[in-house]
C-alpha positions in Angstrom: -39.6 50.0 -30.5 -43.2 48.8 -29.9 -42.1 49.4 -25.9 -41.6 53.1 -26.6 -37.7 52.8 -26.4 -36.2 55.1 -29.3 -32.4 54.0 -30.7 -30.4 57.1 -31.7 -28.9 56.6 -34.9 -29.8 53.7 -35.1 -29.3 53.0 -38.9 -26.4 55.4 -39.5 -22.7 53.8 -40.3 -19.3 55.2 -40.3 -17.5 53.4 -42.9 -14.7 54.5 -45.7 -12.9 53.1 -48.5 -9.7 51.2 -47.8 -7.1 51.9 -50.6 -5.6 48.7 -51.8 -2.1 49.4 -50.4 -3.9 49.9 -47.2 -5.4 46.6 -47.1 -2.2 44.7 -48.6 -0.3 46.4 -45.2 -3.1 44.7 -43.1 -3.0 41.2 -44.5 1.0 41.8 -43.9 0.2 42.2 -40.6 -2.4 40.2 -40.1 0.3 37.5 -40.9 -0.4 36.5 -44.6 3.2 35.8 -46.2 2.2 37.5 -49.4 -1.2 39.6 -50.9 -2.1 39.2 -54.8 -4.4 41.7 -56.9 -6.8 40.8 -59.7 -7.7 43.6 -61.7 -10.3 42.9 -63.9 -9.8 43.5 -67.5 -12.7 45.3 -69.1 -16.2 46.3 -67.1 -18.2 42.7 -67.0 -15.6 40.5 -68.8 -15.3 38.7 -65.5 -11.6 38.3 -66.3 -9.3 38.9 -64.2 -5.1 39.3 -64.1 -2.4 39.4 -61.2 -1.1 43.2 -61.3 0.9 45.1 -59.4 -0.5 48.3 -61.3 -3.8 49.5 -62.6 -5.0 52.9 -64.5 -7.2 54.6 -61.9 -10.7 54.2 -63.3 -14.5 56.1 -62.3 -14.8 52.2 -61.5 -13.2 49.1 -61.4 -13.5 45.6 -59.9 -10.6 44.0 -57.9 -10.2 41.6 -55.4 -7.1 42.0 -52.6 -6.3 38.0 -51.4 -4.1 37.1 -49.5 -1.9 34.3 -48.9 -0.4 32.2 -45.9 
């Protein structure tokens, strides 16, 4: 800092992945009546479908939503 003060890691995070059943057991308890996935289809089709089961991929693109 230009005061000479010095933050220890100051631009290091702790963060992981959350697994999808992971977050579908927060939004449960969070309070959310119900979680949907959308799997994408094919890498940059940008089309998406409501599954309960996906092929594990080296990537993929879904998004967890919940529902109240």
């Amino acid at each position: 800092m230009p005061d000479g003060r010095m933050y220890k890691d100051a631009f290091v995070y702790e963060w992981r992945m959350w697994t999808i059943p992971e977050l579908k057991d927060c939004f449960m308890d969070a309070g959310y009546s119900d979680v949907h996935v959308f799997w994408e289809l094919e890498e940059d089709s940008n089309d998406y479908v409501r599954t309960d089961k996906a092929n594990n991929d080296h990537a993929w693109i879904a998004y967890v939503c919940g529902q109240k």
